[in-house]
N, C-alpha and C positions, 0 to 999 in steps of 0.2 A: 504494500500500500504506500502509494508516494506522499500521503497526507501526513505531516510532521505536526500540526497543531491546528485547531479547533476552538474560537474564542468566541462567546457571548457575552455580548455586555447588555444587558438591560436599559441601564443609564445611557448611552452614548446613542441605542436603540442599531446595535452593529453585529455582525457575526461575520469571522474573519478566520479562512480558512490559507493553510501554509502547506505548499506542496513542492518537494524537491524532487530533481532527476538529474542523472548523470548527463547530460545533455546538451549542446551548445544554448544559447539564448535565444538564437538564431530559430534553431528548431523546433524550440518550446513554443516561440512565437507562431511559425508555418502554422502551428497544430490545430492553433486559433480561427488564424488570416484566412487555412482553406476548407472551405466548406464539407468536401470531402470527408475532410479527417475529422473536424469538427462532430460532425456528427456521428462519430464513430463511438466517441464517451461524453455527450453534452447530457444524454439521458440517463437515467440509471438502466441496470443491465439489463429489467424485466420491460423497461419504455423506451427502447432507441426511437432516436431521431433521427427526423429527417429533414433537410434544408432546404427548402423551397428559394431564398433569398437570404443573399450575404452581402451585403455591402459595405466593407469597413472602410470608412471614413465617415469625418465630419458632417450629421444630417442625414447618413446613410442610414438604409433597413436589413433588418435578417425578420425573416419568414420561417416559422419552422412548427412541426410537429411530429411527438412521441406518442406513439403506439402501443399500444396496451396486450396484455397475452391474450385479451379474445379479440383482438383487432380494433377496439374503441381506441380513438386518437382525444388527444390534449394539445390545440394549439399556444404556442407565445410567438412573442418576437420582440425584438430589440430594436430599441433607437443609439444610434451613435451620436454621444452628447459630447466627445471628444475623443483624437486617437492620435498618440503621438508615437512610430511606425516603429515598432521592435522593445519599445517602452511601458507603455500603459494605452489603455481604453479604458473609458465608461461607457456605459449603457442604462438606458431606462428596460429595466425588462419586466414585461405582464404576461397576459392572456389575449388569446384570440379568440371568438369567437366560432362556431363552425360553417359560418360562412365568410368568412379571415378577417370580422373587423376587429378591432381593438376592444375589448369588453370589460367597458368600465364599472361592470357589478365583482370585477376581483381585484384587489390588489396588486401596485407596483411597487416593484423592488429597483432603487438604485443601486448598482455592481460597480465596482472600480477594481481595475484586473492592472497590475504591478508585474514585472516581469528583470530579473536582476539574475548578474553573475554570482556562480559564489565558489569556494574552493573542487566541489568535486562535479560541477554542470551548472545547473539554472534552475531558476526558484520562481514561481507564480503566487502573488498573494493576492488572494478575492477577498474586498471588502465590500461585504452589503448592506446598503442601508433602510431602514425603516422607517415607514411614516410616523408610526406611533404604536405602543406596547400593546395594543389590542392586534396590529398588524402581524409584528415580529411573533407574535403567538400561535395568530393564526396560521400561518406559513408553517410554523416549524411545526405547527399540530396537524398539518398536510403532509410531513413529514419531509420538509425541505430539505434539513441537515444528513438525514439517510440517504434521501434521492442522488443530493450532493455529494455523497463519499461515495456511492455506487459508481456514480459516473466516472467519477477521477479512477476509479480502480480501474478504470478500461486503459489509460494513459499510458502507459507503459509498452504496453504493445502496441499501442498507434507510434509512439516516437519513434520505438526499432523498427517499424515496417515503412522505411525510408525508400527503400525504390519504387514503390506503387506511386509516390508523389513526385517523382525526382521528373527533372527536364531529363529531357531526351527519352519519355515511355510513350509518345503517341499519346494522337488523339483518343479519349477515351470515352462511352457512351453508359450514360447508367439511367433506366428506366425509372421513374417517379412515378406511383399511381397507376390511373390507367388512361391518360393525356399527356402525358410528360415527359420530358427525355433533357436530362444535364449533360452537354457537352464538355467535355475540358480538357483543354493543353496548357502545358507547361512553354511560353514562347520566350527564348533567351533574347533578350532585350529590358528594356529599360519601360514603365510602365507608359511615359506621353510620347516616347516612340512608338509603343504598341498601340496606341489611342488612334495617334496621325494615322497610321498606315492602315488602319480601319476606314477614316474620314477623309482623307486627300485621297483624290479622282485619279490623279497621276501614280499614284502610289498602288491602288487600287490594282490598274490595270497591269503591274507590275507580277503581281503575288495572288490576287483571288482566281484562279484560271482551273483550278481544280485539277485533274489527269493534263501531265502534256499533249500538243497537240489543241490548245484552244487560243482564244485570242475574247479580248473583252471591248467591245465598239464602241458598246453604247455605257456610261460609266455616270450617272447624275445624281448626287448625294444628296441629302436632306438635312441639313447642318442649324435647325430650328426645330422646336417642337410646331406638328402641324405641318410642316416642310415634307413634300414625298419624293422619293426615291423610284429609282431606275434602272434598275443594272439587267445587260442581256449580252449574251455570249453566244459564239458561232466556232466553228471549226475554223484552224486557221485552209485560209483560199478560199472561204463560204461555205454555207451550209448547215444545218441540223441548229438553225440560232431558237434558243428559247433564253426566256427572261421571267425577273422577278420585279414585282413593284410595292409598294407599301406605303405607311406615313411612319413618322416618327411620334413617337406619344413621350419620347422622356427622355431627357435629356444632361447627366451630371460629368461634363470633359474635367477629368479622364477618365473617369472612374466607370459609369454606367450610360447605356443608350437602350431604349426601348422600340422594338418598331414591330409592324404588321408585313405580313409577307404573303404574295398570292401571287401565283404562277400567271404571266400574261398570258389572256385567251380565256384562263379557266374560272368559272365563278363559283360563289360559296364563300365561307366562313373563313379569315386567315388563320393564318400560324401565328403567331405573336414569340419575339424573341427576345429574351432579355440577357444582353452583353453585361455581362459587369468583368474589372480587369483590378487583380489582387496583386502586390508587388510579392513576393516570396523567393527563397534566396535559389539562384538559379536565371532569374529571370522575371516576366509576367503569368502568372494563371492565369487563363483567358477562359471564362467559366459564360456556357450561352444553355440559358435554361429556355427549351423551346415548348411549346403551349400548343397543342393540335384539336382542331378539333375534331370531333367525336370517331371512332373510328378509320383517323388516317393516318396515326402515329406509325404503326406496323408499315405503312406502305411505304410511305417518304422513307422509314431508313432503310426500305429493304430495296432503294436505290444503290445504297453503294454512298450514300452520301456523305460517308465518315469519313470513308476513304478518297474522297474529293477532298473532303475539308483536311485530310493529314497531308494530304500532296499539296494545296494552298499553302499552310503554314510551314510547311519544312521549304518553301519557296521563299516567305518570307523573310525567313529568318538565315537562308545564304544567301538572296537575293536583293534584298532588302536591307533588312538591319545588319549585317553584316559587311557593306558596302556605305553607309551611307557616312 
């Protein structure tokens, strides 16, 4: 068990939890930063979680919900009240509703996560705070400080299982639900280089090409919320051109972009994709949680379209930011 001490204070209205590991700081932090891992021991062992949205930064959201052993979910989520990058975060964290809004009939907890060197690895202190001693009761009489050492005990084996996250493993695809699909690559660059090469046209037509063998004509970005986009692609010499179009609904440079995506020609309901980009050491996590609707999540990947998008970014990243 990595938990070294366990402090309630009544007065202060605090409960402050102390956990070391043999492990850079570096790393202790990744565990946080990617959602991936995050969710590996955010839950306790009988309620993993699952991360719907992670946004660490300043103003940013995480989305998420823990699962219960006959399959009943418990949503929360996090506001990012500040995040100083491999140092400390706070967080407002509550309750969601189950149709994801914010449910102001439970309790919120402010968190403050601390992250320091120390002789044998790196050390995480969670300070949480409480409204008031009817709060701090209630919580822990939900059995917060159990939930809370369950989880952390998963820790340990997320830290050692460092190549599943590492740059250079491919694109990797992990089903959500049953409309859902998390994309994610580890892209070695720098996070407002991995933003631009997302948002510049020039750049664009450089790196998004999918399988060699294509070319990108038509390239027109939507760099405003409300703003729509255009992108359509053809064999190089002509031929077999199809394209995507969409609007932009959200918009936070560098960090997150939201947009709608619908094949030209075809009508119906879009996809909806949400970019957010994580610095972690190695590079950018480029995590795209895509939103299908009903019944066409199976089809879109069983395009091959992963393997477009790993042939894109390994383009990127020697053709691109590795040049520029």
């Amino acid at each position: 068990m990595p938990v070294t001490t366990v402090t309630k204070d009544p007065d202060a209205l605090t409960m402050t939890i102390v956990a070391d590991f043999p492990v850079p700081v570096r790393r202790l932090w990744d565990a946080y930063a990617d959602p991936r891992q995050l969710e590996r021991f955010w839950g306790p062992v009988e309620w993993p979680a699952t991360f719907t949205r992670h946004d660490l930064f300043p103003g940013g959201e995480s989305h998420y919900y823990m699962t219960g052993p006959a399959g009943e979910r418990s949503g929360g989520y996090f506001e990012f009240l500040s995040v100083d990058p491999g140092r400390s975060f706070e967080v407002l964290d509550g309750f969601r509703t189950p149709d994801g809004a914010r449910d102001a009939a439970q309790p919120t907890m402010r968190m403050a996560f601390t992250f320091e060197e120390t002789a044998s690895g790196s050390r995480v202190t969670t300070t949480t705070h409480f409204d008031s001693a009817e709060e701090l009761e209630t919580l822990l009489g939900m059995g917060m400080e159990e939930g809370t050492l369950s989880a952390m005990g998963q820790m340990d084996e997320v830290l050692a299982d460092l190549r599943s996250f590492a740059s250079g493993h491919g694109v990797q695809t992990q089903l959500i639900g049953e409309d859902r699909a998390r994309i994610t690559r580890v892209v070695r660059g720098s996070k407002d280089r991995v933003w631009r090469a997302h948002h510049d046209p020039e750049l664009l037509r450089r790196w998004q090409l999918g399988p060699d063998g294509w070319t990108m004509p038509v390239c027109e970005v939507g760099t405003a919320v409300g703003d729509t986009y255009r992108f359509e692609w053809e064999r190089e010499g002509g031929g077999d051109r199809f394209g995507f179009t969409g609007e932009v609904l959200e918009l936070e440079p560098p960090h997150r972009a939201v947009t709608t995506e619908t094949m030209i020609g075809q009508e119906g309901a879009p996809v909806v994709n949400e970019l957010t980009l994580t610095e972690v050491e190695g590079g950018t996590l480029v995590t795209v949680l895509m939103t299908f609707p009903e019944g066409l999540r199976e089809t879109v990947l069983g395009t091959g379209m992963a393997d477009g998008m790993e042939a894109s970014y390994a383009r990127l990243e020697t053709e691109v930011l590795a040049t520029a």
